[in-house]
GUDRENZA-69810 format. One line per 2 residues: number of its first residue (from 0); their letters; for each residue x, y, z of N, C-alpha, C. Coordinates in pm, whole numbers, plus 50000, padded with zeros to 5 digits. Layout:
BEGIN
NUM) A) X Y Z X Y Z X Y Z; ...
This chain:
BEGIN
0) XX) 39546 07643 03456 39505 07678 03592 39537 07566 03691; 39484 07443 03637 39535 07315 03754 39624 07216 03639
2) XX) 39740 07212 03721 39835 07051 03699 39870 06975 03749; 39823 06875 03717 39821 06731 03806 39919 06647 03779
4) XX) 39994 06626 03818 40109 06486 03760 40138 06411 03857; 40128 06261 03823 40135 06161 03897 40096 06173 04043
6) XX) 39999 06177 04079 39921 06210 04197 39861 06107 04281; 39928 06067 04392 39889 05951 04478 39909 05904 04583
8) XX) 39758 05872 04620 39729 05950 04830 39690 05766 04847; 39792 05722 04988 39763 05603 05042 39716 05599 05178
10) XX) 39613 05503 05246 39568 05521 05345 39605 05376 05391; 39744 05399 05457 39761 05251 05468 39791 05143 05356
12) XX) 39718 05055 05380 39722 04931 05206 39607 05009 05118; 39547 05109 05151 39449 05155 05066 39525 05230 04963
14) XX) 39466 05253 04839 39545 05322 04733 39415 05433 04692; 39386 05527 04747 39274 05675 04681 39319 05680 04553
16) XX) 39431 05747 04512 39506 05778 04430 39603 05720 04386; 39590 05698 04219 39698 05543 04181 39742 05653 04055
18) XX) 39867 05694 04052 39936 05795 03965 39844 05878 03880; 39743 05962 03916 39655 06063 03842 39719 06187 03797
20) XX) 39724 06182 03655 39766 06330 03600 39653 06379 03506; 39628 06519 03509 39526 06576 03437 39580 06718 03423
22) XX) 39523 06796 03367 39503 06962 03376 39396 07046 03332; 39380 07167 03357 39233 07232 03393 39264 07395 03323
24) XX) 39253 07427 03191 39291 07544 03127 39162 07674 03205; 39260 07776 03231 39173 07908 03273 39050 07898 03140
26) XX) 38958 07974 03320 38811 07981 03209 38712 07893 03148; 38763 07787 03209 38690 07621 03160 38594 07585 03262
28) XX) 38503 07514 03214 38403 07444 03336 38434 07284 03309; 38477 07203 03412 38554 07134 03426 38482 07015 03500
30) XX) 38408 06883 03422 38362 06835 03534 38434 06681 03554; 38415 06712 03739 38518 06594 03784 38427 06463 03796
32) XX) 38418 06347 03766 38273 06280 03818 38359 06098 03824; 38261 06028 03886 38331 05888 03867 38235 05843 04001
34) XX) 38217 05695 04048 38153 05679 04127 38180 05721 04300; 38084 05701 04351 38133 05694 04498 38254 05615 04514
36) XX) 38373 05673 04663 38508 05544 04597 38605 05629 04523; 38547 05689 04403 38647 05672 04283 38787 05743 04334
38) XX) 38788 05835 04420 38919 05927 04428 38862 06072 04439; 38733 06144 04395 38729 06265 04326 38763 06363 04490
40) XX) 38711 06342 04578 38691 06424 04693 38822 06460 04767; 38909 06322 04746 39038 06273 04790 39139 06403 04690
42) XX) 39123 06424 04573 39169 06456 04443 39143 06637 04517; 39012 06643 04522 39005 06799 04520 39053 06851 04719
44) XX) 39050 06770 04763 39096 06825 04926 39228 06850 04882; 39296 06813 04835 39420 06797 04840 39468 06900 04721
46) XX) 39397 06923 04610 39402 07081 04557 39367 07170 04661; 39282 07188 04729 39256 07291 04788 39334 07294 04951
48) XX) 39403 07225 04953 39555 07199 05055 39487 07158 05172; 39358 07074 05195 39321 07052 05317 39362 06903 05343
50) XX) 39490 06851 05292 39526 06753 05262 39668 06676 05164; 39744 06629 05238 39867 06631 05165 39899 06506 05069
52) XX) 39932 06489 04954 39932 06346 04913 40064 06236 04914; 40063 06164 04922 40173 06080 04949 40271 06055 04834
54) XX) 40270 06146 04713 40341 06110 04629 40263 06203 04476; 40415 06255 04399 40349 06347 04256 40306 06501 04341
56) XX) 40260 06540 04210 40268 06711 04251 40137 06782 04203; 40120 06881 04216 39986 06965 04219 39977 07087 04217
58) XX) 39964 07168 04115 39982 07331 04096 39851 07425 04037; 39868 07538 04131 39686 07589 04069 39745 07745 04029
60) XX) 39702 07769 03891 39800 07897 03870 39964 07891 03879; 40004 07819 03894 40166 07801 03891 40240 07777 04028
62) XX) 40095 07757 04154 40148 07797 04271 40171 07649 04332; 40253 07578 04387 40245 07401 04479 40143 07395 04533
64) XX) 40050 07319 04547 39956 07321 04700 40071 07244 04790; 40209 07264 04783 40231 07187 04926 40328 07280 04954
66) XX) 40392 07360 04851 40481 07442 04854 40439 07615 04927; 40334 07595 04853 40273 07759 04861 40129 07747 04880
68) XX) 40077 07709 05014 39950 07701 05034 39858 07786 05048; 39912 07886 05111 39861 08014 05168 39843 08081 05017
70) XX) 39926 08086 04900 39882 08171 04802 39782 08089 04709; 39780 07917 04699 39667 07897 04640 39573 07900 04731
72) XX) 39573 07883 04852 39402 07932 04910 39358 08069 04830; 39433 08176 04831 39396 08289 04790 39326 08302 04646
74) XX) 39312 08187 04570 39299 08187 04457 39183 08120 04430; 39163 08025 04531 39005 07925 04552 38899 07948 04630
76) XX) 38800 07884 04558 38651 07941 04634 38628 07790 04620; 38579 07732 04721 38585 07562 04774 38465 07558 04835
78) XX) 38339 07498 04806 38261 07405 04871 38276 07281 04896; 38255 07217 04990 38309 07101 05010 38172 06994 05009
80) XX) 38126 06835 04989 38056 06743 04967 37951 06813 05103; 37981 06803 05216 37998 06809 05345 37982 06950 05346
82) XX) 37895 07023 05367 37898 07155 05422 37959 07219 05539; 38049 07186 05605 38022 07262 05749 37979 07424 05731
84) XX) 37864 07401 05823 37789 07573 05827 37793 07569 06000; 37792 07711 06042 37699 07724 06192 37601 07756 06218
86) XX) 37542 07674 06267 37415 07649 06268 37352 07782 06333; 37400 07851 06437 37373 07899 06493 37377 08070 06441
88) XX) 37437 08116 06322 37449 08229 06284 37316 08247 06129; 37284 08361 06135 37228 08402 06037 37303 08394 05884
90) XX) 37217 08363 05786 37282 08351 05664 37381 08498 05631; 37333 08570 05623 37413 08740 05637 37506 08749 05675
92) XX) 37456 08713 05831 37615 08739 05883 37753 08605 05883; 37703 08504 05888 37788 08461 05817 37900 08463 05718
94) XX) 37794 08474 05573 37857 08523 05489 37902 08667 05503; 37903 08774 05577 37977 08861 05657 38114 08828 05720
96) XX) 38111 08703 05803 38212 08667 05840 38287 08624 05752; 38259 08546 05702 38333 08471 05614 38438 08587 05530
98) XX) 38350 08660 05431 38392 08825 05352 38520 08858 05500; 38505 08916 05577 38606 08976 05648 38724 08849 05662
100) XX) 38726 08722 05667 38793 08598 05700 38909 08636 05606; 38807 08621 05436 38859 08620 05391 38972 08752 05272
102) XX) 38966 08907 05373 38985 09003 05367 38954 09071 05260; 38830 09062 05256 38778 09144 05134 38759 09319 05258
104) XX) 38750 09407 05144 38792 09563 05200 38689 09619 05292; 38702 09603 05410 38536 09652 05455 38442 09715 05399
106) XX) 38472 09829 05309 38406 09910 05260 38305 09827 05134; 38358 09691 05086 38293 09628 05000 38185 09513 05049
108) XX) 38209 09474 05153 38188 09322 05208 38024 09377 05218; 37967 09420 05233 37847 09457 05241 37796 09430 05068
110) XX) 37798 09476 04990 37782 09489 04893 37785 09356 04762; 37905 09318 04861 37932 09216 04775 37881 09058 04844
112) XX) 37847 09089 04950 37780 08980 05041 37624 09025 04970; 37570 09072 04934 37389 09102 04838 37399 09033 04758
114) XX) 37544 09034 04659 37529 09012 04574 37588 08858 04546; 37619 08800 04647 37601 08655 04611 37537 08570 04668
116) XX) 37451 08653 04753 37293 08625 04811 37205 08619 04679; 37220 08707 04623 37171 08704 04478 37161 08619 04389
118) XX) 37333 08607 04365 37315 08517 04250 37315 08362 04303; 37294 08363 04376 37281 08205 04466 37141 08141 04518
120) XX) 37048 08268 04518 36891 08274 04529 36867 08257 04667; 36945 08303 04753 36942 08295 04899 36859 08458 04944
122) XX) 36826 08550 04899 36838 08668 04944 36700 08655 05036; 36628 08549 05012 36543 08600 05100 36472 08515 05224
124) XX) 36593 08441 05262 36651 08395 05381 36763 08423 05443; 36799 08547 05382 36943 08649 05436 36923 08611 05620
126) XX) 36818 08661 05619 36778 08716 05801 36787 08576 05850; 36783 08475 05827 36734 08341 05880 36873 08250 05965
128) XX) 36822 08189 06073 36957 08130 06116 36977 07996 06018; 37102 07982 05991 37137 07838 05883 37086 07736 05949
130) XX) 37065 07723 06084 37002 07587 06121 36850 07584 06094; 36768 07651 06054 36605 07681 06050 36599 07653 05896
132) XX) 36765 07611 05795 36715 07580 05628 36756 07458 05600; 36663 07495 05464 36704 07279 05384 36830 07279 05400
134) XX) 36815 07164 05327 36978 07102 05296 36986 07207 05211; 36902 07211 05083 36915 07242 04961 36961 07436 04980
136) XX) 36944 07461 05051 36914 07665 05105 37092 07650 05169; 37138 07516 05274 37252 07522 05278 37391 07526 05226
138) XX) 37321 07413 05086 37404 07401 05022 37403 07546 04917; 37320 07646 04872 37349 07763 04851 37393 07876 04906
140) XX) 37426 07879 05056 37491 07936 05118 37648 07902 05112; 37671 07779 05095 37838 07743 05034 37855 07767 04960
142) XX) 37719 07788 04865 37820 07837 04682 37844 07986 04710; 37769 08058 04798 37768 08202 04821 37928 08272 04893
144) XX) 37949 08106 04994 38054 08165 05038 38236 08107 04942; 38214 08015 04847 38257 08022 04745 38332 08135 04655
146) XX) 38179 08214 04630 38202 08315 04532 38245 08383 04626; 38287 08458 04743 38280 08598 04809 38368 08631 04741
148) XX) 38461 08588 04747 38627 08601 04695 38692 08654 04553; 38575 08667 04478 38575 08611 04331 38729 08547 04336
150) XX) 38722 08428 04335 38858 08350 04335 38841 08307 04203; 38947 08323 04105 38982 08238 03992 38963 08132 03942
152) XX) 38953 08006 04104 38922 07926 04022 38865 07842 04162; 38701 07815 04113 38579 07757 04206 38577 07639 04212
154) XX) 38547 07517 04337 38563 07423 04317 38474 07392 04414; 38353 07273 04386 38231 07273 04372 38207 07114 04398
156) XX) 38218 07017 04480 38163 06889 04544 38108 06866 04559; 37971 06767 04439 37810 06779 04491 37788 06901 04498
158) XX) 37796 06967 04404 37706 07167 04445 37526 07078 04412; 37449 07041 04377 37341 07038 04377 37298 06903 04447
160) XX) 37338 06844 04542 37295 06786 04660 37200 06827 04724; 37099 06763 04746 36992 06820 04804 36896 06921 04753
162) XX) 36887 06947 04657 36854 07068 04527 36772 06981 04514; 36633 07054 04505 36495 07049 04442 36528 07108 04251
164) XX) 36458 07017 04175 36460 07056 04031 36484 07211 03979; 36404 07279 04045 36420 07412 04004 36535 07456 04063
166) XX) 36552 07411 04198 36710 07476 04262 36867 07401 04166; 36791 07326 04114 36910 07241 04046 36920 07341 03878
168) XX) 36827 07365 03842 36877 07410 03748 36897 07554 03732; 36873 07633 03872 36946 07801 03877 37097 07757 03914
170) XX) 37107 07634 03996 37265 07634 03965 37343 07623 03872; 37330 07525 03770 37312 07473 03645 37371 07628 03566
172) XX) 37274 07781 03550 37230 07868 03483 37366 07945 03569; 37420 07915 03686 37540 07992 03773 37620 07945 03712
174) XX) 37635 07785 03750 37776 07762 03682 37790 07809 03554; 37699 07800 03468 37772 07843 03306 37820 08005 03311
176) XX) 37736 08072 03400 37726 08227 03372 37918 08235 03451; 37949 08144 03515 38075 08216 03619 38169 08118 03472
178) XX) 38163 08053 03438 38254 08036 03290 38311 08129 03243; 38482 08115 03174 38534 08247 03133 38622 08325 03228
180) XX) 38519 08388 03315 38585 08524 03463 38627 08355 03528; 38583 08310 03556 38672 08186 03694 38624 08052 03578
182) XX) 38761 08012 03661 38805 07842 03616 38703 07768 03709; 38618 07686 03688 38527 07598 03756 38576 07419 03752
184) XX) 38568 07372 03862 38613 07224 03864 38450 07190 03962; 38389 07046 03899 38269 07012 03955 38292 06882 03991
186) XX) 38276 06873 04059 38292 06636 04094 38105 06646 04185; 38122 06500 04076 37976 06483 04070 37944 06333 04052
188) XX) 37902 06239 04105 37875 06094 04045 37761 06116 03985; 37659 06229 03969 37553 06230 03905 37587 06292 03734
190) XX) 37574 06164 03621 37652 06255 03492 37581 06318 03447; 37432 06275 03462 37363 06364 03391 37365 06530 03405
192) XX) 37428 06583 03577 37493 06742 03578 37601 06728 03521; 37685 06642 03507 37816 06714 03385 37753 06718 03304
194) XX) 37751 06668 03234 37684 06682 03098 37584 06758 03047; 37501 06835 03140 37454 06952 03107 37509 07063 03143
196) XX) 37682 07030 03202 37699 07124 03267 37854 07208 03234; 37919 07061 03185 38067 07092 03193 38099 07090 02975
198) XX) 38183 07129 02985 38242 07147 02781 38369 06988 02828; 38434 06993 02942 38519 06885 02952 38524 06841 03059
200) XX) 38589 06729 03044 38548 06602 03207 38726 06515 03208; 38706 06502 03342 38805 06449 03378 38699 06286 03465
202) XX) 38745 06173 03440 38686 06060 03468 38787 05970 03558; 38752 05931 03672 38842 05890 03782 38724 05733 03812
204) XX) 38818 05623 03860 38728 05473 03865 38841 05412 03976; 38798 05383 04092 38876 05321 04195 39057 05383 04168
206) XX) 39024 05483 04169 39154 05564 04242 39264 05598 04132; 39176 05538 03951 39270 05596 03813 39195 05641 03774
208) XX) 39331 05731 03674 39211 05799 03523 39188 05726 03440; 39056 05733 03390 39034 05664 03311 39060 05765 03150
210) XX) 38959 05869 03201 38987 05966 03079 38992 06092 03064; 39009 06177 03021 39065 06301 03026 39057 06386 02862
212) XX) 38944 06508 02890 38922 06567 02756 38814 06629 02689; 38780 06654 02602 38676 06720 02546 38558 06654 02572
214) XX) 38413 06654 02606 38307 06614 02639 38250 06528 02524; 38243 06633 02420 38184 06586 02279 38276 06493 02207
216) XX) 38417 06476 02220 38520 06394 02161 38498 06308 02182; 38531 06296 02329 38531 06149 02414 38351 06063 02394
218) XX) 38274 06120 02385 38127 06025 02371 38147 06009 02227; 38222 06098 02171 38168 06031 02009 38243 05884 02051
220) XX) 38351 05867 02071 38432 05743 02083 38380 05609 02166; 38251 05643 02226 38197 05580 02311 38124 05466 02229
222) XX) 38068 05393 02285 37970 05256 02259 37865 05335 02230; 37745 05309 02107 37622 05391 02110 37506 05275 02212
224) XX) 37427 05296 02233 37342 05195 02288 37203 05216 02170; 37144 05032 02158 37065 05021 02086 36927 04993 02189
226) XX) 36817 05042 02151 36675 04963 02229 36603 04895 02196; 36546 04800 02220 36425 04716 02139 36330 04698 02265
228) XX) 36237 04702 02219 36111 04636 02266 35996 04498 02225; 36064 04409 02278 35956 04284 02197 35844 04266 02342
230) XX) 35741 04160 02270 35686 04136 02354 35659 03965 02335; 35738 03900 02493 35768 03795 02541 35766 03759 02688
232) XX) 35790 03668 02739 35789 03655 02836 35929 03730 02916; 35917 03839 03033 36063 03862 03086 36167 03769 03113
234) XX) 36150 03587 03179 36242 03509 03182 36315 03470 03037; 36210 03465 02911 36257 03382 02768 36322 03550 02763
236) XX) 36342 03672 02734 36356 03793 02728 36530 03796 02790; 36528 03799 02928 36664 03773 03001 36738 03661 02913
238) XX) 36717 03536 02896 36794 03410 02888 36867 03482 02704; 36785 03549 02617 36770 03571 02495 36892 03675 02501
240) XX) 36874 03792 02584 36959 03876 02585 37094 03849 02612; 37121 03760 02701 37208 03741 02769 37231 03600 02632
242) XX) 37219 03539 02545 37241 03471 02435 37302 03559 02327; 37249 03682 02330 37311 03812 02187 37440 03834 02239
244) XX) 37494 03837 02379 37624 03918 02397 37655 04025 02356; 37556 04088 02322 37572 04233 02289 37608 04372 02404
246) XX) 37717 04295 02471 37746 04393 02576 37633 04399 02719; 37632 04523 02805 37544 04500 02908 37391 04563 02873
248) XX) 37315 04475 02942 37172 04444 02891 37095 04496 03036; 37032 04641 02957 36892 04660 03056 36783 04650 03048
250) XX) 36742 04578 03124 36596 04480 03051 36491 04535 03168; 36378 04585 03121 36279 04622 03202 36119 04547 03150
252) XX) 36063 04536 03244 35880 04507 03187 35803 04577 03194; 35762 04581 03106 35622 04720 03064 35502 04657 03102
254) XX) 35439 04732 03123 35272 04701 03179 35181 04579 03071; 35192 04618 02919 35142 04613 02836 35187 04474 02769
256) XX) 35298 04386 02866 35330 04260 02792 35442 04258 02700; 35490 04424 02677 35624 04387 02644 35720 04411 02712
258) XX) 35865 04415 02728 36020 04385 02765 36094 04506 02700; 36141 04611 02748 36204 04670 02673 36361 04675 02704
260) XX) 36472 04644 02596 36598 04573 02646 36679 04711 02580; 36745 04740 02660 36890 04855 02644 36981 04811 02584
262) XX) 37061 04791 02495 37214 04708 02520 37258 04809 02479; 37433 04795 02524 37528 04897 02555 37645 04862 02566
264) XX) 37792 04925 02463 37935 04828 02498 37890 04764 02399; 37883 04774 02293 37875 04669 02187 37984 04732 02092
266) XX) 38106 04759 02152 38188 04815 02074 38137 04919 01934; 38108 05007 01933 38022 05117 01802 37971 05038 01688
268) XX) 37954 04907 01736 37875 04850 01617 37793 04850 01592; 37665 04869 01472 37522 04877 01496 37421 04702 01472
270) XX) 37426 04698 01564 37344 04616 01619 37213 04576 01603; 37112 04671 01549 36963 04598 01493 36969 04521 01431
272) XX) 37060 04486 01320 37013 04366 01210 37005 04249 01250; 37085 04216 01396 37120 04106 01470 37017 04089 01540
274) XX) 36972 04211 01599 36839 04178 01720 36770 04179 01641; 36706 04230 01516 36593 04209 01448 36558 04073 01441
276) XX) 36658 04042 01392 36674 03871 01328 36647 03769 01477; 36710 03836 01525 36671 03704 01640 36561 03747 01721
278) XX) 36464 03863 01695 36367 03862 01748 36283 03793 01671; 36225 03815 01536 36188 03770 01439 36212 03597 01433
280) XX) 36249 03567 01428 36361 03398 01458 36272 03361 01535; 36222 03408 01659 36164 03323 01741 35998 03404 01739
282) XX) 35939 03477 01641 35802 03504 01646 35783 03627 01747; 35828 03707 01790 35834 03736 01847 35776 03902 01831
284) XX) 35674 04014 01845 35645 04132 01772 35770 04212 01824; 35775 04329 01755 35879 04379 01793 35803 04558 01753
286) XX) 35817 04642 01873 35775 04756 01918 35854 04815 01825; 35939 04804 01891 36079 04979 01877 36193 04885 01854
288) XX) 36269 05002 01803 36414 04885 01736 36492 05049 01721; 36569 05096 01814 36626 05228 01751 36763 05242 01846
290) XX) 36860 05306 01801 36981 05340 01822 36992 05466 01855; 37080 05516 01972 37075 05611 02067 37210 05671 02039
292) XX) 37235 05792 02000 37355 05867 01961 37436 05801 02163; 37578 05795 02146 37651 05769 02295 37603 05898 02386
294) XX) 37604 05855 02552 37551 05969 02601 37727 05948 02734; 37655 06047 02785 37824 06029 02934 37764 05912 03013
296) XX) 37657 05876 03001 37632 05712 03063 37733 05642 02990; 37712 05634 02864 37720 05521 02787 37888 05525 02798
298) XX) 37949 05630 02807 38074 05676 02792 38151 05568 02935; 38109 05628 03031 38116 05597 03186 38183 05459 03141
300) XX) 38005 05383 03138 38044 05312 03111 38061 05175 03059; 38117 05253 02971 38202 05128 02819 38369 05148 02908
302) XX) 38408 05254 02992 38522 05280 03010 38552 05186 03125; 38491 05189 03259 38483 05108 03367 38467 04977 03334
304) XX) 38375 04937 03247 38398 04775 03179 38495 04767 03140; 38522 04837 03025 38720 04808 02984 38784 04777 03099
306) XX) 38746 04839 03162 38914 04866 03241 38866 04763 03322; 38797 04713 03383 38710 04579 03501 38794 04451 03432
308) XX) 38752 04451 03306 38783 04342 03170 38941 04319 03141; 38977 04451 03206 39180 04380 03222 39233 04370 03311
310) X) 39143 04331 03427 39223 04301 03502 39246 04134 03488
């Protein structure tokens, strides 16, 4: 559905995009994520042709976005980070407008405007002007106008921005259900929604890929992170951690007098026998001592350190 090859947008001496190639198989939920910065927004304007890149190529369904714009619009349903809504029109008719914009058959646009009032959980602020709702009610009016189209393939910037827990996870319960019928692409700096959200991820870090691939593949390959909890002083605690070199160290203080330390990037090695010992070594009680299967944190990043670490 999407092919990316060598892809790269300059703003001046700025570099967005530093040769990015990826691809996006029909029917996949696809998540794009990496920090603020990284490229992702830069990456998807420019799929969805609101934006040209300075170099490499870009095809959705087989079509150019630079060649044939007009036929991949026809194919995308695009929310953008950034909502633009008018403030001034009712949710209904809006998404009314929008349906006729985007030439759906008059005879349907009614019908099919309910029904992604529906599945978007808007229906019963239909009547309401968009300026009188949350963020969170706005940003479901973009996924609504998204879907009008049923376009092939949805593409989704921050979709749960501003989303209250429960609004976060009926989106969550959308995206999987539109899996299959449409190709879904998500960019997100929050991983914990890929990862409940996407089967594969594409990973972007100051304007490269880093990685590209199966969800479950790529974390097995990851750093696992180990935890301990002693109880010491937090300064002797810091100086100690930062003595193991066991990669990066999150060290917090508990109410109760103990320290509980994260480490992470310890190349897949397992690591308790070392912290045992040197907790033990210096007298020290020791709570918890347990090892954490890799998560898309841990994944993130062990990858962004690598790559920090060669330059």
């Amino acid at each position: 559905m999407i092919e990316v090859q060598n892809l790269t947008k300059r703003y001046g001496q700025h570099v967005a995009l530093d040769g990015v190639s990826f691809s996006v198989n029909t029917g996949e939920v696809v998540g794009f994520l990496g920090p603020n910065g990284a490229g992702k927004s830069t990456t998807m304007r420019i799929l969805t042709t609101f934006m040209a890149a300075t170099s490499g190529s870009a095809r959705v369904a087989g079509d150019c976005v630079f060649e044939q714009p007009d036929r991949v619009r026809e194919r995308i349903g695009y929310m953008p980070e950034n909502n633009p809504l008018p403030l001034d029109l009712r949710a209904s008719d809006y998404l009314t407008f929008r349906a006729q914009l985007k030439r759906l058959a008059n005879s349907t646009v009614a019908e099919r405007v309910s029904e992604v009032m529906g599945q978007c959980g808007i229906a019963d602020v239909a009547n309401r002007f968009i300026g009188q709702l949350s963020r969170g009610y706005r940003q479901r009016v973009g996924m609504a106008d998204a879907l009008l189209a049923k376009p092939e393939l949805i593409v989704l910037d921050e979709p749960t921005a501003g989303l209250d827990p429960n609004q976060v996870r009926a989106v969550r319960r959308l995206i999987r259900e539109l899996a299959g019928d449409h190709t879904v692409l998500i960019s997100s700096h929050i991983l914990s929604e890929i990862e409940m959200t996407c089967d594969r991820v594409v990973i972007l870090h100051q304007g490269k890929l880093l990685a590209s691939g199966d969800l479950n593949e790529l974390m097995a390959k990851a750093d696992a992170a180990v935890t301990a909890e002693v109880n010491a002083p937090l300064p002797e605690v810091k100086q100690w951690a930062t003595d193991l070199a066991l990669g990066q160290a999150e060290i917090a203080e508990q109410t109760d007098g103990y320290v509980r330390c994260r480490f992470s990037g310890a190349k897949n090695s397992d690591t308790r026998e070392r912290i045992f010992a040197a907790a033990t070594d210096r007298g020290w009680p020791l709570r918890e001592l347990s090892r954490q299967a890799p998560s898309l944190e841990d994944l993130f990043v062990s990858l962004t350190h690598r790559k920090e670490g060669q330059r």
